[in-house]
C-alpha positions in Angstrom: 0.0 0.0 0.0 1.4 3.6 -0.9 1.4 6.1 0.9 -1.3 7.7 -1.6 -3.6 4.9 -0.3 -3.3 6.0 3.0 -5.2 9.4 2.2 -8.2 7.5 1.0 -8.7 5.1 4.0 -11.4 5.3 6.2 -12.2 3.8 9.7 -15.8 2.8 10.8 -17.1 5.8 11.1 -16.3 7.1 7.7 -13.6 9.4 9.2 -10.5 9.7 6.7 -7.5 8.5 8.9 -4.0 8.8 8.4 -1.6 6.1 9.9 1.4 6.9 11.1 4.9 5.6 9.8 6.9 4.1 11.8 10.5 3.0 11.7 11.3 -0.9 10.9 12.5 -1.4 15.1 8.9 -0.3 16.6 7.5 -2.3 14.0 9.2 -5.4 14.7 8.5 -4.6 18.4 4.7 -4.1 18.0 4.8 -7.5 16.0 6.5 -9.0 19.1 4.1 -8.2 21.1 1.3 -8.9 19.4 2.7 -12.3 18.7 3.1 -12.7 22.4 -0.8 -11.6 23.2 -2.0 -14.0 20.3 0.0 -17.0 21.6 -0.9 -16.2 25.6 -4.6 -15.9 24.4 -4.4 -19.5 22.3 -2.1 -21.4 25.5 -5.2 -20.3 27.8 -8.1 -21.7 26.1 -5.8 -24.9 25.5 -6.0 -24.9 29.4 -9.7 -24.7 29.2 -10.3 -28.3 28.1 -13.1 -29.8 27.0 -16.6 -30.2 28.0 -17.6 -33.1 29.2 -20.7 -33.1 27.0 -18.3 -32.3 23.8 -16.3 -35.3 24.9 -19.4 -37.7 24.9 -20.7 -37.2 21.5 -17.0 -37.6 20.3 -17.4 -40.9 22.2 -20.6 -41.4 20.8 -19.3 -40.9 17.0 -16.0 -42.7 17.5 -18.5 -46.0 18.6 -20.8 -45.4 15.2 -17.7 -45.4 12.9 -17.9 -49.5 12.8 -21.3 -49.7 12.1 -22.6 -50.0 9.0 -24.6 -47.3 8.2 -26.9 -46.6 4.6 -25.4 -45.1 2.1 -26.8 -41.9 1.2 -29.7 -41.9 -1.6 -28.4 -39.7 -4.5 -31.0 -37.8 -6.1 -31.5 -37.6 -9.5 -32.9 -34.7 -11.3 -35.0 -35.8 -14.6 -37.8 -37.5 -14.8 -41.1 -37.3 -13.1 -43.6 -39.7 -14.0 
């Protein structure tokens, strides 16, 4: 994106906004940090686990893999007598 670009951008509101440039360190740094929020944020709802109703209808499904269950009827589209 140019800088030309930036003139024409617009936040929510409709408001023109301008962003500011900033040099390749605090860029790298906000990317850090960022990177740190988003992987803190995804280790804590690992910790969450699941629920235990979750983990009964994977149960339920991994038991009705053996079975034999009917194939799905294909529909054709044509005739209509």
């Amino acid at each position: 994106m140019s800088p030309s670009d930036w003139q024409t951008m617009r936040d929510e509101s409709g408001i023109s906004r301008h962003p500011k440039l900033v040099d390749a360190d605090t860029a790298r740094s906000r990317q850090q940090l960022i990177g740190q929020r988003l992987r803190d944020l995804y280790d804590g709802v690992l910790e969450e686990g699941v629920p235990d109703a979750f983990e009964d209808l994977l149960a339920a499904l991994d038991g009705e893999e053996g079975t034999d269950a009917p194939a799905p009827v294909a529909k054709t589209g044509g005739d209509h007598d």
